[in-house]
Backbone bond lengths (Angstrom), bond angles and torsions (degrees), N, CA, C in turn:
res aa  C-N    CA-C-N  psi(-1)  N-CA   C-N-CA  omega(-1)  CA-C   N-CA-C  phi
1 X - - - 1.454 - - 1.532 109.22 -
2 X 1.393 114.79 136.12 1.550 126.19 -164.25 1.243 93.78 -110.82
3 X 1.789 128.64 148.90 1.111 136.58 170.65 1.518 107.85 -61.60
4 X 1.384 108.93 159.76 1.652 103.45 179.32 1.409 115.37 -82.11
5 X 1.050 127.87 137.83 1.762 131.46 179.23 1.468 122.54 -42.64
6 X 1.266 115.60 -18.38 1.761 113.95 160.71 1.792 90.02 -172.47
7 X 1.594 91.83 153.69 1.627 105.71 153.96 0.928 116.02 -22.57
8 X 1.836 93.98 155.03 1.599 103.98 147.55 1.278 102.45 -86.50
9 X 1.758 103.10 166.92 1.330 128.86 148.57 1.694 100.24 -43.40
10 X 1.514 117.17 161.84 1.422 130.52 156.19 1.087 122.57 -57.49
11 X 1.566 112.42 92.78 1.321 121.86 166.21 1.662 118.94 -121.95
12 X 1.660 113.78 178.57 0.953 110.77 -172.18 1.648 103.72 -92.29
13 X 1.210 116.25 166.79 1.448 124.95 -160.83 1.703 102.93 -147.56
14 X 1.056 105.48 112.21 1.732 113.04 -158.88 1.272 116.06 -108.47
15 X 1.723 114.51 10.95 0.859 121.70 144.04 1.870 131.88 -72.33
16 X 1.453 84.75 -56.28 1.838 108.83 -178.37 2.140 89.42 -54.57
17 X 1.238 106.26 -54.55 1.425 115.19 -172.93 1.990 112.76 -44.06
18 X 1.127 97.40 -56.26 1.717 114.84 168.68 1.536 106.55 -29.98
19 X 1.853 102.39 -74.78 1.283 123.78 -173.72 2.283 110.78 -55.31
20 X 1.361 84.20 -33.58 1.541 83.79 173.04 1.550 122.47 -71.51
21 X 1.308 96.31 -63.34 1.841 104.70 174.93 1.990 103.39 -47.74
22 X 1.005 109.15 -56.50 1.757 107.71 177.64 1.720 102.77 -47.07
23 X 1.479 112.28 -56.61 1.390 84.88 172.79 1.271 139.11 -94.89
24 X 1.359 124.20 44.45 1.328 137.69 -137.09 1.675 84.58 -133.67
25 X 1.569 101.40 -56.94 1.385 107.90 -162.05 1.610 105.07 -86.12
26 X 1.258 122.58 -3.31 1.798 117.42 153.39 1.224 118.65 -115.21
27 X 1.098 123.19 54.33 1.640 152.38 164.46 1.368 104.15 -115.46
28 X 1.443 105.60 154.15 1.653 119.20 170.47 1.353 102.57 -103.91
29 X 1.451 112.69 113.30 1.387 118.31 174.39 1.797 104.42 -67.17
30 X 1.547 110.70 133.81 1.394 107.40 174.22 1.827 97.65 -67.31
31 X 1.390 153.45 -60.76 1.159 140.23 158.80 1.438 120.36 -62.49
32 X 1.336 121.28 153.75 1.175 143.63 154.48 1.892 105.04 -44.95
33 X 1.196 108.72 120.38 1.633 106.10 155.93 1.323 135.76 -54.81
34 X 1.353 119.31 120.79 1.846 116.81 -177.41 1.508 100.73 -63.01
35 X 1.565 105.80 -21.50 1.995 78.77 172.72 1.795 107.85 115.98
36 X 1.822 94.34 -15.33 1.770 89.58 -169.63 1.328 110.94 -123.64
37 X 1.803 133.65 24.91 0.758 143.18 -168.01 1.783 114.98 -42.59
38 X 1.529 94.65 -18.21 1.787 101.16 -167.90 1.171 92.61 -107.61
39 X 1.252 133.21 -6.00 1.846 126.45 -161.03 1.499 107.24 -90.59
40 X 0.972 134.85 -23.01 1.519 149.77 179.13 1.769 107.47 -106.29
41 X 1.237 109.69 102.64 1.616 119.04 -176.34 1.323 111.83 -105.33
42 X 1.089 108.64 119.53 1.909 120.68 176.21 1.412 126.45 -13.70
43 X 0.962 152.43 121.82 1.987 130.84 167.91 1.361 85.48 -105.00
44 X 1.283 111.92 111.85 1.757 133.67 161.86 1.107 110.05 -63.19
45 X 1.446 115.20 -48.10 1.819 121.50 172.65 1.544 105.57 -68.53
46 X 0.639 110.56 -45.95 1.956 98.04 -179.34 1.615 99.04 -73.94
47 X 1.004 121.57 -39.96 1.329 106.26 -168.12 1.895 112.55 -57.57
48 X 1.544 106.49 -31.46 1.685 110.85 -164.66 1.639 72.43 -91.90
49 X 0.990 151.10 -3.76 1.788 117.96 -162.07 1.730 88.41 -110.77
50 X 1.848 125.49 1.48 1.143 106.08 179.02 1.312 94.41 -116.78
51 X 1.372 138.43 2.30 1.505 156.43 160.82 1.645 98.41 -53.09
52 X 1.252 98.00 -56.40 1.689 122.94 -163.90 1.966 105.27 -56.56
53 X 2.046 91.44 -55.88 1.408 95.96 -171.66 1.901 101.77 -59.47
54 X 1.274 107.65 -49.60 1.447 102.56 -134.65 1.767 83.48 -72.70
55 X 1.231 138.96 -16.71 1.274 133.04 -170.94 2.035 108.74 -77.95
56 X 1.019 98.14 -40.33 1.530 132.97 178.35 1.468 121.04 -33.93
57 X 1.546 90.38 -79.86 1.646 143.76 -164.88 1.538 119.05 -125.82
58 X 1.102 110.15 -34.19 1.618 112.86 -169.63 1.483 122.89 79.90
59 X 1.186 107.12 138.21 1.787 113.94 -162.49 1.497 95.81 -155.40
60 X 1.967 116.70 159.56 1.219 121.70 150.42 1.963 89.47 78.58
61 X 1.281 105.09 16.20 2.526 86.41 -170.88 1.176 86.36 97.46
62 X 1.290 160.32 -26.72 1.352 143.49 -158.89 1.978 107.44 -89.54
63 X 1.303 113.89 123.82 1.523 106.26 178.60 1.569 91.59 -94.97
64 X 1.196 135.34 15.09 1.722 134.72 168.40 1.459 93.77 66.91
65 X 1.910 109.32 -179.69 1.145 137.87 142.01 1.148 130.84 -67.22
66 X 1.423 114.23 23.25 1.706 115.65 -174.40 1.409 136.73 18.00
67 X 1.653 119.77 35.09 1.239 104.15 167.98 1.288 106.72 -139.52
68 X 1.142 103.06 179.52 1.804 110.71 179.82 1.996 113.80 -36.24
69 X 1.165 134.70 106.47 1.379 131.24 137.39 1.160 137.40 -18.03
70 X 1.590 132.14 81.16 1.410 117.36 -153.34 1.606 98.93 -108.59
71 X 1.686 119.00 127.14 1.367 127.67 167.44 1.858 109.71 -29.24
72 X 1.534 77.28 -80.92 1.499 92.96 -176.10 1.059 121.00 -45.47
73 X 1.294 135.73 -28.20 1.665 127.49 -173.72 1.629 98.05 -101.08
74 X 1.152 123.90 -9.92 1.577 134.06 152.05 1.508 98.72 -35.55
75 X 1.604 91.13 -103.19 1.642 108.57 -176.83 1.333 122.32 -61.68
76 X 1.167 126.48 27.15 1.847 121.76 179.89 1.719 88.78 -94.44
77 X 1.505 97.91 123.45 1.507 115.18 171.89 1.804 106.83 -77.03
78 X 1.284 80.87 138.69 2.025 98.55 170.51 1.521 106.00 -160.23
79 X 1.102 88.25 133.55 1.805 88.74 173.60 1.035 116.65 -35.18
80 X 0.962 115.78 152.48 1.779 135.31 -173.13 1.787 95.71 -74.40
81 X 1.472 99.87 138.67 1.622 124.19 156.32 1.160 119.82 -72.64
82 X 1.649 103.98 -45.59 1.770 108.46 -155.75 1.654 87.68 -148.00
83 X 1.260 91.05 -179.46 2.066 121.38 155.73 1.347 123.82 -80.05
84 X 1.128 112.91 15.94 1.304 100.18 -155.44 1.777 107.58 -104.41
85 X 1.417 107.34 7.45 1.447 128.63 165.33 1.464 106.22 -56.45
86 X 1.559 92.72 -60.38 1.799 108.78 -164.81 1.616 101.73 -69.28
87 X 0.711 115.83 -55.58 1.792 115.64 173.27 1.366 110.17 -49.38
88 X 1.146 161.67 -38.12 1.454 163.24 -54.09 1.909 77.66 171.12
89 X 1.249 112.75 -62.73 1.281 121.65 -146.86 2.100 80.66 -92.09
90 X 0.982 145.08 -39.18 1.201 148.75 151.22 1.460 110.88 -21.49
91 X 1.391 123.69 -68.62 1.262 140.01 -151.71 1.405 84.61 -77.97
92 X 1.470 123.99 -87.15 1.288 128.92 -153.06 1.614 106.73 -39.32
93 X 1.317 114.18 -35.99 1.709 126.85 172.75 1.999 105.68 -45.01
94 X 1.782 92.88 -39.19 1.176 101.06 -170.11 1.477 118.64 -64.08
95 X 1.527 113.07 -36.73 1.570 132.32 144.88 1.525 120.93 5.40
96 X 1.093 99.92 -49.61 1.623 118.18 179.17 1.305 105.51 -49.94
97 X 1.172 97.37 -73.20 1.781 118.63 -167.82 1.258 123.34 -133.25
98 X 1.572 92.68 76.32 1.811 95.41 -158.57 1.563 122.31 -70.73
99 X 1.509 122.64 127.71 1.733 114.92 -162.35 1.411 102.75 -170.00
100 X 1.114 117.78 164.83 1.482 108.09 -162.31 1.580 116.53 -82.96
101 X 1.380 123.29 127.43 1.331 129.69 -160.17 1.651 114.57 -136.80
102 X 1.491 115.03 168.88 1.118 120.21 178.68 1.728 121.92 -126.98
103 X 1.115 140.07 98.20 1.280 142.96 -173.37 1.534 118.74 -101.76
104 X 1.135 111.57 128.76 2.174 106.84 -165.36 1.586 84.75 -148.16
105 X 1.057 115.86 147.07 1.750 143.06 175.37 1.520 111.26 -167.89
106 X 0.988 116.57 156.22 1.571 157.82 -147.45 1.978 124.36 -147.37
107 X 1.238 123.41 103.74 1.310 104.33 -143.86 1.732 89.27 -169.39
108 X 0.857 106.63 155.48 1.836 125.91 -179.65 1.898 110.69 -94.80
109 X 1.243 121.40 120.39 1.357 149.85 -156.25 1.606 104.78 -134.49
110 X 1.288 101.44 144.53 1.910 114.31 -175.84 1.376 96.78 -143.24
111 X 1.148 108.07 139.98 1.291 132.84 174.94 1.591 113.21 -129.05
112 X 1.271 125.64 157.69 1.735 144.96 171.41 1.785 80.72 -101.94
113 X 1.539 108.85 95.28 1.379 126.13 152.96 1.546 118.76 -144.57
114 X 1.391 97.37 154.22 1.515 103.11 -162.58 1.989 91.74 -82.22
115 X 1.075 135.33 99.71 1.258 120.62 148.70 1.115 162.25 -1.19
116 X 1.637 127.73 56.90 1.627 121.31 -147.61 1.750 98.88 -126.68
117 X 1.015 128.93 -117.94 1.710 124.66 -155.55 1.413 70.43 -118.41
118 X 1.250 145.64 -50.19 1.525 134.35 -156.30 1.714 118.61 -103.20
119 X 1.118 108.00 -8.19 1.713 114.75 167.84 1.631 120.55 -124.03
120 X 1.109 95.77 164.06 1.574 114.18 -179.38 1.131 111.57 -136.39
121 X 1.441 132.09 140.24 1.435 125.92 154.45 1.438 121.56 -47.94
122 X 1.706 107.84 -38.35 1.493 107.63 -151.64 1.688 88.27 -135.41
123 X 1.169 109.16 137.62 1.724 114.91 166.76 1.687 104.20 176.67
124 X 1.347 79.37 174.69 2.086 100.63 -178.67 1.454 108.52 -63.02
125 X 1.528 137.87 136.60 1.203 132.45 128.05 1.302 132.05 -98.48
126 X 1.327 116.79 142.46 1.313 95.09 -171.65 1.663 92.70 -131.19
127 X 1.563 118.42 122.14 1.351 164.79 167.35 1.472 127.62 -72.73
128 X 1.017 97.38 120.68 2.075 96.65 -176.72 1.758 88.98 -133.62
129 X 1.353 99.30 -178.71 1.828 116.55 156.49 1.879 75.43 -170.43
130 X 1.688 74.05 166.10 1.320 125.76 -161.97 1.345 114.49 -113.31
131 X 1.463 156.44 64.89 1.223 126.33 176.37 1.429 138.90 -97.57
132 X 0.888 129.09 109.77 1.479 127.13 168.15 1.397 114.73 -144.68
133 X 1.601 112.44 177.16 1.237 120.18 172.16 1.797 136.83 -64.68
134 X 0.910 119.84 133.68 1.506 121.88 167.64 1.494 88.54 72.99
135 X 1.341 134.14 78.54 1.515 132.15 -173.54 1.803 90.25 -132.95
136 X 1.294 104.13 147.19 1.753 101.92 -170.34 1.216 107.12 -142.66
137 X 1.090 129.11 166.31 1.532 130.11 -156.29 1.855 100.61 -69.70
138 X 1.428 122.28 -64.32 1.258 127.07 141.46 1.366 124.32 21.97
139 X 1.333 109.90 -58.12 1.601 139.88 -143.15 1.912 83.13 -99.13
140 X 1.367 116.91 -68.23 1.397 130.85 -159.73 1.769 93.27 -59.62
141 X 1.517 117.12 -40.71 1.623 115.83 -164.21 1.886 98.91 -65.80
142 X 1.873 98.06 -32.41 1.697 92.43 -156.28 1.766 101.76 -75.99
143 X 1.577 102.74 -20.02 1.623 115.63 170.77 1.432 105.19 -34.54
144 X 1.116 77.40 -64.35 2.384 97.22 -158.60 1.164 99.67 -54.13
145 X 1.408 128.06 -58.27 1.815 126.31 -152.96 2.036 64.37 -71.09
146 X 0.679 147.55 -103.25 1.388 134.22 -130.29 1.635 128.66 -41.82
147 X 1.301 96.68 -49.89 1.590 111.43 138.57 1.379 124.27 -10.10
148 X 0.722 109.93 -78.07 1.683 143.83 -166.46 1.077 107.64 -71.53
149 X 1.389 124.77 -53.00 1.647 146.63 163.54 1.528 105.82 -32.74
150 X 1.129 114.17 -62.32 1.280 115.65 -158.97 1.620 94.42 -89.96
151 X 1.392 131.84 -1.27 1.706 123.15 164.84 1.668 91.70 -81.94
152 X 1.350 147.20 -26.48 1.232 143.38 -154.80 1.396 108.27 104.76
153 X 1.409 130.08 -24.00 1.481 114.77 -170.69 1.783 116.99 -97.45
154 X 1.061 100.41 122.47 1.663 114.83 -176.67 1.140 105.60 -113.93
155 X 1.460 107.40 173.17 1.518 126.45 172.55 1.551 99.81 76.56
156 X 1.486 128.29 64.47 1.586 113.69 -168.13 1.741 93.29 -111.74
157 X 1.390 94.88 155.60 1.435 93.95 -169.80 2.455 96.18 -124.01
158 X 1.153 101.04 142.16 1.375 110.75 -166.80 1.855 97.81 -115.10
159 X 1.173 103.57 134.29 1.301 157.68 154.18 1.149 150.84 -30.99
160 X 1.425 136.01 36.73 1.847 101.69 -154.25 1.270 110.68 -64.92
161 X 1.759 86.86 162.72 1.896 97.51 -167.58 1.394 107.56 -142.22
162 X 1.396 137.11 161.50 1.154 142.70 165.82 1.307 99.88 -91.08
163 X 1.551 140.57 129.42 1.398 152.82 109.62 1.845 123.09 -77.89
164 X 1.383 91.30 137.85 2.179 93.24 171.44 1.450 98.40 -38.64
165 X 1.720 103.12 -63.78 1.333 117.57 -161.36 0.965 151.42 -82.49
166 X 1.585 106.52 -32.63 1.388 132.57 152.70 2.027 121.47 -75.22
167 X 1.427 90.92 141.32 1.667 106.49 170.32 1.010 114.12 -161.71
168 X 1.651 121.25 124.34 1.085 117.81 -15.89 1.605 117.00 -66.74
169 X 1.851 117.36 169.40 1.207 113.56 162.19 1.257 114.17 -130.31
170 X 1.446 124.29 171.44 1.462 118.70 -179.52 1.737 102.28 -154.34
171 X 1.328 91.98 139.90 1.354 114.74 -175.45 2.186 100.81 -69.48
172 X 1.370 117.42 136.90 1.183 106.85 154.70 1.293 124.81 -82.38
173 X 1.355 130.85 169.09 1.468 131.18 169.55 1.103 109.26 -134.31
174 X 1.596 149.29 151.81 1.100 153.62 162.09 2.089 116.02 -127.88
175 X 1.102 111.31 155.17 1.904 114.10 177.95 0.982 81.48 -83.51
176 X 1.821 108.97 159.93 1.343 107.49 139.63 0.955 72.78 -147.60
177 X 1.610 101.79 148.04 1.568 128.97 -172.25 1.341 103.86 -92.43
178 X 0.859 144.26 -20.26 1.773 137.70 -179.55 1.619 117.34 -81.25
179 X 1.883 104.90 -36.88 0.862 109.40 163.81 1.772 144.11 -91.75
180 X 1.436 80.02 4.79 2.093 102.32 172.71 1.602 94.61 79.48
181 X 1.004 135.87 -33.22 2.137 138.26 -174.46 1.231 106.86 -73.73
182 X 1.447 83.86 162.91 1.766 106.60 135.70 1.082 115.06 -75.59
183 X 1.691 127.69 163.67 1.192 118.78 -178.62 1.499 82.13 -155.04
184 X 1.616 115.39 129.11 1.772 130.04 170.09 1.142 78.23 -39.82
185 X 1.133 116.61 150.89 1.901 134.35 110.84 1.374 134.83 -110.69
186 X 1.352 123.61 -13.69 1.099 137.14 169.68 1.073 138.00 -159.99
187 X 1.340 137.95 152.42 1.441 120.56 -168.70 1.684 103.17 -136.83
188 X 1.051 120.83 132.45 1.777 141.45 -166.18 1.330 127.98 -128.36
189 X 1.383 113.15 164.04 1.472 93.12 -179.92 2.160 86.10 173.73
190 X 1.247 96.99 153.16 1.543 102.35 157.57 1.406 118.62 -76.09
191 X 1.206 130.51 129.97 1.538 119.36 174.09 1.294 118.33 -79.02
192 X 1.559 125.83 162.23 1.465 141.11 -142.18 1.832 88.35 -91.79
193 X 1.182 95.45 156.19 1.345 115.37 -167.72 1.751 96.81 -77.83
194 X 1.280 104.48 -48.49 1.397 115.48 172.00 1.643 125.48 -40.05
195 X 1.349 110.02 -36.97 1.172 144.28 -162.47 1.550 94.17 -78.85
196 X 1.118 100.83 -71.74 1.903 107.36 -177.44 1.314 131.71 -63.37
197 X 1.808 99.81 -25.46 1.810 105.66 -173.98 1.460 76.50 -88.70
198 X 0.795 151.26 -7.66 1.698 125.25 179.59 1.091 96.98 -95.39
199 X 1.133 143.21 31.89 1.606 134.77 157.38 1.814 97.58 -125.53
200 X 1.076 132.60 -9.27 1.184 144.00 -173.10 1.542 119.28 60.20
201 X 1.459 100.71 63.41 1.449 126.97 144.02 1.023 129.03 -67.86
202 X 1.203 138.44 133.87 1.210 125.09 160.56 1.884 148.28 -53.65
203 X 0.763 114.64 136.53 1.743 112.15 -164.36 1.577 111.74 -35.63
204 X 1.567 100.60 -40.24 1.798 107.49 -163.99 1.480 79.76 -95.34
205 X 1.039 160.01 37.77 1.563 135.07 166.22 1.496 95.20 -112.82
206 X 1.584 119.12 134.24 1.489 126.46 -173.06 1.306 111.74 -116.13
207 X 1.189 131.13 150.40 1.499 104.50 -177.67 1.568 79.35 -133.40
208 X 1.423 96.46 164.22 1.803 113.98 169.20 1.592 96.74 -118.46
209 X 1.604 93.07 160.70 1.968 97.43 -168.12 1.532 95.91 -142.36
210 X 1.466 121.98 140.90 1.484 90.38 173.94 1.685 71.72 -159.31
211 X 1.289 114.52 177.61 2.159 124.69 -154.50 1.694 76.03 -167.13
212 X 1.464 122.54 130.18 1.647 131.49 143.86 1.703 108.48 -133.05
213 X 1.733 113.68 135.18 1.416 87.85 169.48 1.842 125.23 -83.95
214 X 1.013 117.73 171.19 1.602 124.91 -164.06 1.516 91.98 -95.10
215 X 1.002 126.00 26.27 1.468 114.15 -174.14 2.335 91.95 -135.39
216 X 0.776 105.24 -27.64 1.714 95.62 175.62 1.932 107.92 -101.63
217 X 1.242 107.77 -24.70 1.720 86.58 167.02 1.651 101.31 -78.92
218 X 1.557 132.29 -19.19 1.191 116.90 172.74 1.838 113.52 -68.80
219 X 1.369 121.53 -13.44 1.083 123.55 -167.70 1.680 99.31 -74.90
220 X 1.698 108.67 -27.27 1.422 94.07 -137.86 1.836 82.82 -108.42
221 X 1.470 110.80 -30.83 1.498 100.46 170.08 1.410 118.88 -64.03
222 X 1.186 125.77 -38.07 1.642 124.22 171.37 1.632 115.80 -86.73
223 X 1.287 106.10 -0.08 1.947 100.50 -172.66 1.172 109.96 51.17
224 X 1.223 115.82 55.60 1.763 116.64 158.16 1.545 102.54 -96.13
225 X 1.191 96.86 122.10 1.560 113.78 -179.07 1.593 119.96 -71.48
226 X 1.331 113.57 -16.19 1.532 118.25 -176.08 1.619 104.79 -143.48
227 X 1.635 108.68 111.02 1.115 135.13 -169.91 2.132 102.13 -47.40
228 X 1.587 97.65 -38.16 1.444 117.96 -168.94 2.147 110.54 -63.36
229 X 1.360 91.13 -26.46 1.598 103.89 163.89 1.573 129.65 -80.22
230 X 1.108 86.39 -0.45 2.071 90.58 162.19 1.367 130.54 -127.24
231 X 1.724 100.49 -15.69 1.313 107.37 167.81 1.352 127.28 -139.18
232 X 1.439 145.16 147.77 1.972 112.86 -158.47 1.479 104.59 114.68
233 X 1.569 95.19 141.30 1.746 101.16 159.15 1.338 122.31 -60.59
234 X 1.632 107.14 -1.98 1.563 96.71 -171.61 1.828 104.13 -107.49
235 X 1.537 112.22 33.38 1.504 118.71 178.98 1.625 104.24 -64.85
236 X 0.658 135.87 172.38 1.774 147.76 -169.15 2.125 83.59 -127.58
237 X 1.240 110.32 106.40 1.360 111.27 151.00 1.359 120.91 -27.90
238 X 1.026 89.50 -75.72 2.090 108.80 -178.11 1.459 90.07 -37.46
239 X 1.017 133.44 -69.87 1.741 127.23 -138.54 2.058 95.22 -81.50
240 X 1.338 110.51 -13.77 1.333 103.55 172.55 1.866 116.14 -90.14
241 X 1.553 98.58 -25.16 1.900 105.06 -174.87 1.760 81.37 -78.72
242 X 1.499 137.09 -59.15 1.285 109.66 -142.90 1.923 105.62 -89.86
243 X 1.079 116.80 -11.83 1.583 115.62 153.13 1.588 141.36 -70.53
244 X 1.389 119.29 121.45 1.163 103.26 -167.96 1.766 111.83 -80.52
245 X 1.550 93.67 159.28 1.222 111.70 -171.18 1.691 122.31 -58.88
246 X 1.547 103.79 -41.44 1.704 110.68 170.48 1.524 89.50 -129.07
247 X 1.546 106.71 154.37 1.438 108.64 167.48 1.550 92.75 -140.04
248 X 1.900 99.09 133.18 1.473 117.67 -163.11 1.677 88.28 -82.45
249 X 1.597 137.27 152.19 0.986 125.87 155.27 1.622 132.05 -129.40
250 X 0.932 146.68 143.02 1.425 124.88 -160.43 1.961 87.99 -128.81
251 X 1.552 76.32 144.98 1.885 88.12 175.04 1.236 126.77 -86.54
């Protein structure tokens, strides 16, 4: 069986949907449910024809990228960069019943990178957003050091960054002492207003977005000096049989 020659259009997928509502409904919603999560049904076609405008023309505050919208370079499949599909496809779900929520995944990402002690072509990201009201950039920085806090790594220093989607965004930074640097670990940002009313969010609902891979805060909590020793054909057996797999830790 051969992959199909391009995407679909935006549709619903009632598989991914199954797996969502199941874990939706053994979660603790931070609000109470209004009750109509099913009463408000998606428009897939409006959603790509306001994808289309605001990229186009500009919509929602957005003056766009001003040029032609191309189908085809839409739907041409390539491995994934990031998470930011699954989140994207999260939120708009959120559409339904818009209220303040929490979304986190974990997932395998490829990149066109040159390979050295600090990159990989291929590894885990792991992806959250944030949504609720009156949420401020402030709010997303005091997230991370906490974040981060509880992996062991402090003292992180932020960035500005360009994202499509996010504005503002900010690059993370982390020490690592073995390697004398900073070292990225993550990169964040609030997403564009543009971005969300085209899924039909509401104006005041903010979301925070942030992607780190699981393979460089592991570098910097254990001081592994070469990113290529935890993930790669070039792993050392030995150093994976005599390390344990989770280590519980108490403060």
């Amino acid at each position: 069986m051969s992959d199909p020659a391009e995407a679909d259009a935006p549709r619903d997928d009632p598989t991914a949907d199954a797996a969502l509502d199941q874990m939706e409904a053994e979660s603790t919603r931070m609000l109470p449910s209004s009750g109509d999560d099913k009463a408000k049904s998606l428009d897939y076609a409006q959603y790509y024809k306001n994808v289309r405008e605001v990229h186009q023309d500009g919509a929602f505050g957005s003056i766009g990228y001003r040029y032609p919208f191309a189908d085809a370079e839409t739907r041409r499949l390539v491995l994934r960069t990031h998470t930011t599909a699954v989140s994207t496809y999260c939120l708009h779900r959120l559409a339904k019943n818009p209220r303040p929520a929490r979304y986190f995944s974990i997932d395998r990402v490829f990149r066109n990178e040159t390979v050295d002690a600090t990159h990989l072509a291929e590894f885990h990201q792991v992806e959250g957003v944030i949504a609720d009201y009156d949420l401020t950039l402030g709010g997303l920085m005091a997230f991370l050091e906490g974040f981060f806090a509880k992996l062991g790594i402090v003292n992180l220093r932020f960035k500005p960054a360009y994202n499509p989607y996010t504005e503002p965004s900010m690059e993370v930074f982390g020490y690592h002492q073995g390697l004398g640097k900073w070292v990225e670990i993550g990169n964040s940002g609030m997403f564009r207003p543009e971005m969300l009313q085209s899924m039909g969010l509401p104006e005041n609902l903010r979301v925070y977005g942030f992607g780190l891979s699981l393979e460089r805060p592991t570098m910097i909590k254990y001081k592994v000096s070469n990113i290529r020793d935890l993930l790669g054909h070039k792993v050392d057996l030995g150093f994976i049989e005599s390390n344990a797999a989770v280590r519980l830790e108490k403060d």
